[in-house]
MARLUMLUM-725980 format. One record per residue: x, y, z of N, C-alpha, C in turn; residue in three letters. Coordinates in pm, whole numbers, plus 50000, padded with zeros to 5 digits. Layout:
<atoms>
XYZXYZXYZALA...
</atoms>
This chain:
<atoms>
351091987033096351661992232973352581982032907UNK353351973132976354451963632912353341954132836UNK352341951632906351481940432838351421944932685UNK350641957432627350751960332483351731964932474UNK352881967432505354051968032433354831952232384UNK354601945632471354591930732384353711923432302UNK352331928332283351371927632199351531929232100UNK352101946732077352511950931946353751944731900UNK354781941431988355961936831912355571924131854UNK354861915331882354541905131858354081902731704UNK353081914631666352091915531569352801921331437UNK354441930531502355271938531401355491924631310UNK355881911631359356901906331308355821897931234UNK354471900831198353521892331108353161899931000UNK352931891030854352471899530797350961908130797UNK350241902730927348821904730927349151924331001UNK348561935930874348321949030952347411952930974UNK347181956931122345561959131150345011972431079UNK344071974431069343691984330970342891994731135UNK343322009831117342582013631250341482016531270UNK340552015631356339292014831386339032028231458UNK337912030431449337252044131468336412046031518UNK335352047731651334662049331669334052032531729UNK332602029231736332852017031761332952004231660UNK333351993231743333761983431684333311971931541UNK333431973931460332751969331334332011957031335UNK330761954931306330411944131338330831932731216UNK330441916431314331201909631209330161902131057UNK328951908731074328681903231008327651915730941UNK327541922830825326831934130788325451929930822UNK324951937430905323551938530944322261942830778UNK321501939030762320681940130660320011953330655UNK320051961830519320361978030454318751980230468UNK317921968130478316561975230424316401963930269UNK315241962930263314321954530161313341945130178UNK313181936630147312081926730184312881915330261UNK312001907130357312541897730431313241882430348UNK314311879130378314271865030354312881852730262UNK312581848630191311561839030196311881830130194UNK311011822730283311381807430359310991794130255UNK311901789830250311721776230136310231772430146UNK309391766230025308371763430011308231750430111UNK306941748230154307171731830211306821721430124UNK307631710630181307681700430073306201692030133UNK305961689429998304781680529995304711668530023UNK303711663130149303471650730208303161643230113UNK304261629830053304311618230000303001608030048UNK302541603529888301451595729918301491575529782UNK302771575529842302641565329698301961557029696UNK301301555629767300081543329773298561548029721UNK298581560829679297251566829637296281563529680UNK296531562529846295001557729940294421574829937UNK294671585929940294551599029974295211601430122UNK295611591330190296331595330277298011597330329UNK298581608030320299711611530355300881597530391UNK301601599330369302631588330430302901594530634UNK302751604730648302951611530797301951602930878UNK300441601630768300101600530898299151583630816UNK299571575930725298951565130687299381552230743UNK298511543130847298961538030894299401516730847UNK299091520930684299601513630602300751519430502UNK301771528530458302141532930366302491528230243UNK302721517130258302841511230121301751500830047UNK300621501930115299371495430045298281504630041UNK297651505029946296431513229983295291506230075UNK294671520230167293911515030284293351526530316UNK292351531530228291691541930251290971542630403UNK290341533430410289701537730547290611533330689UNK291631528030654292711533730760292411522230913UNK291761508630834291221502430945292091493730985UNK291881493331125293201486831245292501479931353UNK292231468531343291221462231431291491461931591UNK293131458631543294111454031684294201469231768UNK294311478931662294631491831756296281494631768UNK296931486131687298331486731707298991496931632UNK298411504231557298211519131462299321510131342UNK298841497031293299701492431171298371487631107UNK297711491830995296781490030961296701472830880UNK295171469330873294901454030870295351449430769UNK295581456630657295761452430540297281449730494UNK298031452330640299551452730626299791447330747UNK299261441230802299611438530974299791426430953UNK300771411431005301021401030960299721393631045UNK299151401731131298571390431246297541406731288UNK296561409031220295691421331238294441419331366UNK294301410931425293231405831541294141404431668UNK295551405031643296441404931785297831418231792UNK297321424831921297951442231870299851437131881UNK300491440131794302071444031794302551430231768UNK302261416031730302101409931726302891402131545UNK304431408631552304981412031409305441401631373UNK306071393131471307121380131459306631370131349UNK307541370731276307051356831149308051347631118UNK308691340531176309301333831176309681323531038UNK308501319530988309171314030856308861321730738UNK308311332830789308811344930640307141343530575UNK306161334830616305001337130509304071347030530UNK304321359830578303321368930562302441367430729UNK302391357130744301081357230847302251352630988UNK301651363631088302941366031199302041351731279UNK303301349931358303221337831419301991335131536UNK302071346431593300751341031695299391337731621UNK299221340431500298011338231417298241327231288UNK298931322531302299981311631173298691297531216UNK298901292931132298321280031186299011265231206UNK300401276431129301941261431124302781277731115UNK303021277231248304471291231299305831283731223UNK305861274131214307291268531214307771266131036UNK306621266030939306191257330853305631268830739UNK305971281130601305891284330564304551278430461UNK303731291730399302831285030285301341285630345UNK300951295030522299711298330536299361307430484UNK297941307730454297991324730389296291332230466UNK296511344430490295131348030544294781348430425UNK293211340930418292311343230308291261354130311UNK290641357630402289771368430441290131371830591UNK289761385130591289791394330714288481401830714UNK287611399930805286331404630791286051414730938UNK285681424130927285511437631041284391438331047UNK283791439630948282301441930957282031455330969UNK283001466030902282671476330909281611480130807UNK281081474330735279881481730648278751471230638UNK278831459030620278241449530596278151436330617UNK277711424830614277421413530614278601408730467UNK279691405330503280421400530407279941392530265UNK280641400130199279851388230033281021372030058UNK279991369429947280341352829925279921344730081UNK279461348830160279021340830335277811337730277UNK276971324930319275981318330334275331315730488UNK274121328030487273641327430592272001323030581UNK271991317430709270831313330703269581318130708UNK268261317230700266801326130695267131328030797UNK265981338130871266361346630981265181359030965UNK264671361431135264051374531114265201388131074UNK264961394431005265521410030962266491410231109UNK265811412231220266231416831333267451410431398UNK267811395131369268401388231388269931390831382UNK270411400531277271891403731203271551420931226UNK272401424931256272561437331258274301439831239UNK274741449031123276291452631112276431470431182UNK276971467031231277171485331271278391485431356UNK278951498031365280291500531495281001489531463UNK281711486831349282971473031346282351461731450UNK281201455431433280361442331506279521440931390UNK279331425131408278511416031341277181411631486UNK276251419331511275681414831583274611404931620UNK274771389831628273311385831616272471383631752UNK271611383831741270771388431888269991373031855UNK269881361931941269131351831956268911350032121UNK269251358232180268801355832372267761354532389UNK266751358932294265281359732329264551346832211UNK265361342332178264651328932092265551316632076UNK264491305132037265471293232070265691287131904UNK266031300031825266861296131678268181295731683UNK268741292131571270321287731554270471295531394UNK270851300731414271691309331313273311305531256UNK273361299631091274311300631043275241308130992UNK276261310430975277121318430805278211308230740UNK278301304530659279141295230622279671305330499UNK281211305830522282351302630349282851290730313UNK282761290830195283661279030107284941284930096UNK286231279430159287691281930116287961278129990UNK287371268729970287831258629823289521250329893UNK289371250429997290781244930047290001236330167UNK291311222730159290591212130280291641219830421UNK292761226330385293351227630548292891240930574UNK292051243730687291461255030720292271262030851UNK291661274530912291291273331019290721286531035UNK289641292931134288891301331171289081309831288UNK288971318831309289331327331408288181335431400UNK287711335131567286851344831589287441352431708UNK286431369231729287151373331807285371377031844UNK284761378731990283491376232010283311382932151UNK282451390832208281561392832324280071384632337UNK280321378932408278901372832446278221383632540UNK277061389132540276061398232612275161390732677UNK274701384132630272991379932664273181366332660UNK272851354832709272111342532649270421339932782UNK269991330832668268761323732753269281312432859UNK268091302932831268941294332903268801277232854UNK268461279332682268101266532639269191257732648UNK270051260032554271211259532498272121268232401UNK272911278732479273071289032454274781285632434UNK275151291432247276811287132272277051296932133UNK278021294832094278821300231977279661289031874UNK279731283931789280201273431762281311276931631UNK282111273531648283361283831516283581265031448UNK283381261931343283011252931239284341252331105UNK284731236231094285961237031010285601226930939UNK285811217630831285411209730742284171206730730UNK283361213230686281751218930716281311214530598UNK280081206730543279821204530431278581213130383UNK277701221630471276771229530450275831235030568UNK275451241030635274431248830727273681234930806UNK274011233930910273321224030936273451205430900UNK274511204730881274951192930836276481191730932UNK277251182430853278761176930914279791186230897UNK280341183531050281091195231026282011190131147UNK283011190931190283921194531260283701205931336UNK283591206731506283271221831577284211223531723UNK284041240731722284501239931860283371249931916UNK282751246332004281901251432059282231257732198UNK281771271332228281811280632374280601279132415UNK280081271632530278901274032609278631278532740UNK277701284432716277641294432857276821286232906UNK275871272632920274981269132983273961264332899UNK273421256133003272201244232910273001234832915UNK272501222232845273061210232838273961214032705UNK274981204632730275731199332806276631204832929UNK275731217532928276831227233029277801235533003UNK277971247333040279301253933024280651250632992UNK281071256632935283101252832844283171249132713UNK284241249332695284981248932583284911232932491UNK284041233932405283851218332359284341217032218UNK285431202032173285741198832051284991188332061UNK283651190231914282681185131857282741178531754UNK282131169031736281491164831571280011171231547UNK279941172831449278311173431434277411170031271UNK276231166231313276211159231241274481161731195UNK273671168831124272501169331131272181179331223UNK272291184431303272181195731437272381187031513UNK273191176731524273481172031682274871175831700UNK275311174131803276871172131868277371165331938UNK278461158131915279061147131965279991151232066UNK280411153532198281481158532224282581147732232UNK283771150232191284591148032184286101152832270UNK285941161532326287021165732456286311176732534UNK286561183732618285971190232743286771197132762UNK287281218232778288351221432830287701226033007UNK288071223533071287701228533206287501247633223UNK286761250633153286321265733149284681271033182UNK284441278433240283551284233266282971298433187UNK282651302033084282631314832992281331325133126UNK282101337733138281371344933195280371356333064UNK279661359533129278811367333029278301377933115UNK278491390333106279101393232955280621391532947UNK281421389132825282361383032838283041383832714UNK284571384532712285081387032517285581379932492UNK286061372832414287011356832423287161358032260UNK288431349032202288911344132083288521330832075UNK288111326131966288221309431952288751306631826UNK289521295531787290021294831662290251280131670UNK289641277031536289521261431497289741259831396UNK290661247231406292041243931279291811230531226UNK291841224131097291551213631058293181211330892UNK293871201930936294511200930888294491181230803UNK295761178030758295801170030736295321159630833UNK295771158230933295781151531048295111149531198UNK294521167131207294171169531275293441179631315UNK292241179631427291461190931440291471195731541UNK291871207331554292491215931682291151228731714UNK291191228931862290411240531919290791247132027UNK290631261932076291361267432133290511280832148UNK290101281832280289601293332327290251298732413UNK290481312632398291191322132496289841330332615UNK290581332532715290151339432804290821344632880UNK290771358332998290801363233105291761349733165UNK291551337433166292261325533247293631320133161UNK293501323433057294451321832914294131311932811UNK294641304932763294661296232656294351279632707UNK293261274532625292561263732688292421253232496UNK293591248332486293881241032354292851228132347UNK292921219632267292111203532249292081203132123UNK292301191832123292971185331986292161170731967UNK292051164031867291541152231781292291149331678UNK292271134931675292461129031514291371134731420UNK291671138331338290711137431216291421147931080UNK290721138330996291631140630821289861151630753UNK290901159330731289431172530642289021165530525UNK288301168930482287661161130384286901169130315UNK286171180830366285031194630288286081209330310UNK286001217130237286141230830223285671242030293UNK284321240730332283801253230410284171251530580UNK283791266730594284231272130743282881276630769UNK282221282930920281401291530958281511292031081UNK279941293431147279941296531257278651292631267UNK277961292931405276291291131466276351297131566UNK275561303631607275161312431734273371301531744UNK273481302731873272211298231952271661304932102UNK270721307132126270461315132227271231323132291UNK272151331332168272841344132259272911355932199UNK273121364132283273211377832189274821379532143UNK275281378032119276841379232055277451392331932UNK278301401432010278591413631897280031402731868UNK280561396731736281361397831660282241408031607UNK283281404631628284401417931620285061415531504UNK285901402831481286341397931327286121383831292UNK286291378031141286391365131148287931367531062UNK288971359731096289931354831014290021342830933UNK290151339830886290081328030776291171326530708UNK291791311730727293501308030682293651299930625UNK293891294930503294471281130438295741278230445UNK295951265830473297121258730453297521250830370UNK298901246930316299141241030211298531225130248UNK
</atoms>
């Protein structure tokens, strides 16, 4: 009993008077009389400023349009916005030109620019110069450029003109099949036309001159080798090659399962076009990159 008798004295000396309560205790917040429920704010509409038709939630370019949403690397940053789209997460750009460093052709040295990015998701790229060929020979389907030569002893071109002397080429490639003539892949940099001079780096699985990684001249359909990387290409087998022709110099570089297998030459560019040759193999093509330098 003393407890609320000091309760109340306490409360006399405020101006706060309790008002008395009746029955039970009032709730503190009026419970709702009856009518219709609450309605819940409209939802806001998924932003699309790039007018690809796809959402900003779920577009994995948002600020370029990229309707078909293609991502070669798989790094869910689509190609058309990716600094380096053939190598996954791969963002670092060090001198600021757009093209991330593991794919730069001068990391240190601003002013490369990707010129084409080719998937091969619908077609045989325009502006490429390829050579005659049975029908059967090229097939595009499933993001691959496929040419099938395991079963014949032709050589198949594609050549672009950059209109630029500092190049360099990037392929990204499965070898399936070869015979056993002379069976290789050849990624081509100061190229003057299909079958003529060219600067090469050649992948061979076998035949003469033998298996590995070769920096070539060539000249008429021959090849000169010019350095040797100590590699063995297994088949079936997926590998990068990328061949660089600059002021000074002509660089080649095939990746594998074993890692990175570089070779280098003197030599000053002098022609514009890039390509490639396949010879007795079956080869699905995944991309070509294509880079000029100042």
């Amino acid at each position: 009993m003393r407890r609320w008798v000091v309760l109340l004295g306490g409360l006399a000396g405020c101006s706060f008077s309790p008002s008395p309560v009746t029955g039970d205790a009032a709730p503190l917040i009026d419970a709702p009389t009856g009518g219709d429920a609450p309605t819940p704010d409209a939802p806001v509409a998924d932003p699309d400023p790039d007018g690809d038709g796809v959402p900003n939630s779920t577009d994995n370019c948002p600020a370029t349009a990229n309707a078909d949403q293609h991502d070669e690397d798989a790094d869910h940053v689509g190609d058309l916005c990716d600094p380096c789209p053939q190598l996954a997460s791969a963002t670092l750009d060090a001198d600021g030109d757009g093209v991330g460093d593991a794919c730069d052709p001068h990391p240190a040295a601003a002013g490369d620019v990707l010129l084409r990015f080719e998937t091969f998701a619908a077609a045989l790229p325009t502006d490429w110069v390829a050579t005659p060929g049975n029908a059967t020979d090229w097939t595009v389907a499933t993001d691959d450029l496929t040419i099938d030569l395991a079963n014949t002893s032709n050589a198949r071109f594609l050549v672009f003109d950059t209109t630029a002397l500092h190049t360099q080429i990037d392929l990204g490639f499965t070898i399936s099949a070869h015979a056993a003539t002379s069976p290789a892949i050849t990624a081509f940099v100061d190229e003057d036309a299909p079958g003529n001079n060219a600067m090469a780096c050649s992948t061979r699985v076998g035949g003469g001159p033998g298996p590995g990684l070769y920096l070539e001249s060539f000249a008429s359909g021959f090849f000169t080798t010019v350095s040797q990387a100590n590699e063995t290409p297994a088949v079936p087998g997926s590998y990068r090659t990328v061949a660089a022709i600059d002021g000074a110099s002509m660089r080649c570089d095939l990746t594998t399962a074993g890692g990175s297998h570089p070779l280098s030459t003197v030599s000053v560019a002098t022609r514009t076009r890039v390509g490639i040759r396949v010879r007795d193999l079956t080869v699905q093509i995944h991309y070509i990159a294509i880079y000029t330098s100042p």
